[in-house]
C-alpha positions as CSV (number, residue, x, y, z in Angstrom):
1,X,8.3,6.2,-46.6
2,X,7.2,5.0,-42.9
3,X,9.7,5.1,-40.1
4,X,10.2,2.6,-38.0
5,X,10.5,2.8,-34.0
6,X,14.1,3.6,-32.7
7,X,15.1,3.5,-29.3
8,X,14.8,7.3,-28.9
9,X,11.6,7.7,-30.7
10,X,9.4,10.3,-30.4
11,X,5.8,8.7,-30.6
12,X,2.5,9.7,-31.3
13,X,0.0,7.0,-30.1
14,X,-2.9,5.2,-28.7
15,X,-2.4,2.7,-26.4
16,X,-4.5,0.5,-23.9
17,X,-3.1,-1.2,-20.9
18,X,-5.3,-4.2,-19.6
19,X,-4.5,-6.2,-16.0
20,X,-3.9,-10.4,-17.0
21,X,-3.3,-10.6,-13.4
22,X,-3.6,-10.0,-9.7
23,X,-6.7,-8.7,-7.9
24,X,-7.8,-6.2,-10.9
25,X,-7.0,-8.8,-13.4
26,X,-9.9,-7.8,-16.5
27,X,-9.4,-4.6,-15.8
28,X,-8.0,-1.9,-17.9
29,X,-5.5,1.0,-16.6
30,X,-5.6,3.0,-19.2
31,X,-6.9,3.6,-22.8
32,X,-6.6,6.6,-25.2
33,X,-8.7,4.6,-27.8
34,X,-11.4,7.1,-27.1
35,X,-9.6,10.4,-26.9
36,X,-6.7,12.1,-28.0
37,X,-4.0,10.0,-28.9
38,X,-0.8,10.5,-26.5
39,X,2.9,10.9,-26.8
40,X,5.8,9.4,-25.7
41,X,9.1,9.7,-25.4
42,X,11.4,6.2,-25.8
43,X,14.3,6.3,-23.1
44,X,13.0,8.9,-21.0
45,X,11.1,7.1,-18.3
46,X,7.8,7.2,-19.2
47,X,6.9,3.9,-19.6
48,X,9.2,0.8,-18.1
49,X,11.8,-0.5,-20.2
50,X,10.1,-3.6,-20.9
51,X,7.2,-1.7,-22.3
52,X,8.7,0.8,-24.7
53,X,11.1,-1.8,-25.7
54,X,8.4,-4.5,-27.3
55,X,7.8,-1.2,-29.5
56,X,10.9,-0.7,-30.9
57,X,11.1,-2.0,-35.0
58,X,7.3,-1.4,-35.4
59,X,6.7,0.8,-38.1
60,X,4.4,4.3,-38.4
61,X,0.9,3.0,-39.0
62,X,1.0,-0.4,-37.8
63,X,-1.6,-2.0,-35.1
64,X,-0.5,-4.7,-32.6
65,X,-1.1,-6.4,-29.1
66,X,1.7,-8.2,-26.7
67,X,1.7,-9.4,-23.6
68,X,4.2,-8.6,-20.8
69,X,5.1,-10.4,-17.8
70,X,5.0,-8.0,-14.5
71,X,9.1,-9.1,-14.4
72,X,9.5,-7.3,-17.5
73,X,6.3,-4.6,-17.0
74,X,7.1,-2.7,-13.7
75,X,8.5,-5.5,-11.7
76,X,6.9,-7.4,-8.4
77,X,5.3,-5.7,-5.7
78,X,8.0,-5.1,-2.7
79,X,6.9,-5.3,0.6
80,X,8.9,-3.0,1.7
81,X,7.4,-0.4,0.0
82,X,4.5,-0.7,2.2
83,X,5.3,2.0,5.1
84,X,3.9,3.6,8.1
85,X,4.3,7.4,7.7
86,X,3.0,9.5,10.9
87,X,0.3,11.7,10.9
88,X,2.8,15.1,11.1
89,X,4.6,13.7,8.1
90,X,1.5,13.7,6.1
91,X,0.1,17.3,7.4
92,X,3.8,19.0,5.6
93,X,2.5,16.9,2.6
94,X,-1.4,18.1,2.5
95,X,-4.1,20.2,3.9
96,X,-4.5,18.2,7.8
97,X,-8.1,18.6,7.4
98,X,-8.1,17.0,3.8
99,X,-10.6,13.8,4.1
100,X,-8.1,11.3,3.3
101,X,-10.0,7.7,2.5
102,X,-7.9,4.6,1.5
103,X,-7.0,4.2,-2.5
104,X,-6.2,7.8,-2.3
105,X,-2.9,8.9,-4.3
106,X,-1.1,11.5,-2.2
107,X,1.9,13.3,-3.3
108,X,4.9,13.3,-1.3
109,X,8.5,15.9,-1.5
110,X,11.6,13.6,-1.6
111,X,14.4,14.5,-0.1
112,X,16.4,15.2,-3.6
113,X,13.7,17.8,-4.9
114,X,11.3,15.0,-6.5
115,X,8.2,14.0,-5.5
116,X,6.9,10.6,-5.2
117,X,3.4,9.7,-4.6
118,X,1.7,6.4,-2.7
119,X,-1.9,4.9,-2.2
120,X,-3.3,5.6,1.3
121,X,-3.8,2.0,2.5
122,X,-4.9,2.5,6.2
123,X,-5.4,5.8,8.1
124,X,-5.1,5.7,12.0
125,X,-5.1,7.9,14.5
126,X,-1.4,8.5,14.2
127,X,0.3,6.9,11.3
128,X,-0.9,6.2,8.0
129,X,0.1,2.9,5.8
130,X,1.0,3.6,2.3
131,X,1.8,1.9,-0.6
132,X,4.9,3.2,-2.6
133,X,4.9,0.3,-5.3
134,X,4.4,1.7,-9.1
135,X,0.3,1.0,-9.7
136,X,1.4,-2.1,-12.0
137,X,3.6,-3.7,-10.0
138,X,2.8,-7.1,-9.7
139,X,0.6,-7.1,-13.0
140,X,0.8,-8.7,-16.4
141,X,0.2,-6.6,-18.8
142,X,-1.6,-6.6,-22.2
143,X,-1.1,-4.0,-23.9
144,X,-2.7,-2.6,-27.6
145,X,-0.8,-0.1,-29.8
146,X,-1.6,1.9,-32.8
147,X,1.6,3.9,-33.6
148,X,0.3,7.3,-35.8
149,X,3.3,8.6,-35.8
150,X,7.0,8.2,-35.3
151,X,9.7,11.2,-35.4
């Protein structure tokens, strides 16, 4: 008997995520199509609601493609989360003599224990602008699933 997608699956899976729109729209974010399949866990964080939610009621074995709207994906870009951090801030984050170029993901310490990363978006002499939105902010989505497994 197959099992159908709860809430608090555990998944094995492939999976491909395809831009519909904004400036890398035709492009695709990720695909395991080709590899290994991947795993996922429903309800802990490791895809957006939205997402894990259009899985839910599918059964073990089946196939299937939906679309998402970024509202529903990871949300809309936020400007404010476009921020100038100095160049001291980033040296406690990284080696000072890394070669930092922009579209570079650096890692950051937040002040609870986590860590957060952002895109490098301009590097000056003193500051650096980064980009703390989620990579899919702003996107439609198209996703692809093949669900192998379901626990």
């Amino acid at each position: 008997m197959k099992a159908f997608v709860r809430p608090d699956s555990y998944l094995t899976l492939h999976y491909r995520i395809a831009l519909v729109s904004g400036p890398a729209a035709g492009s695709v974010f990720a695909d395991t199509f080709d590899g290994r399949p991947a795993t996922l866990q429903l309800g802990a964080g490791q895809w957006a609601p939205g997402m894990e939610q259009a899985l839910v009621g599918h059964e073990e074995g089946s196939r299937f493609a939906f679309d998402l709207p970024a509202a529903q994906a990871y949300g809309d870009r936020n400007p404010d989360l476009l921020q100038w951090v100095t160049r001291a801030m980033l040296a406690q984050h990284a080696d000072p003599e890394a070669p930092f170029a922009p579209g570079d993901m650096v890692e950051f310490s937040a002040p609870n224990g986590g860590r957060y990363s952002g895109v490098l978006k301009e590097l000056g002499d003193a500051s650096a602008l980064f980009d703390f939105n989620h990579p899919l902010a702003g996107a439609d989505l198209r996703i692809e699933v093949a669900i192998l497994g379901v626990l």
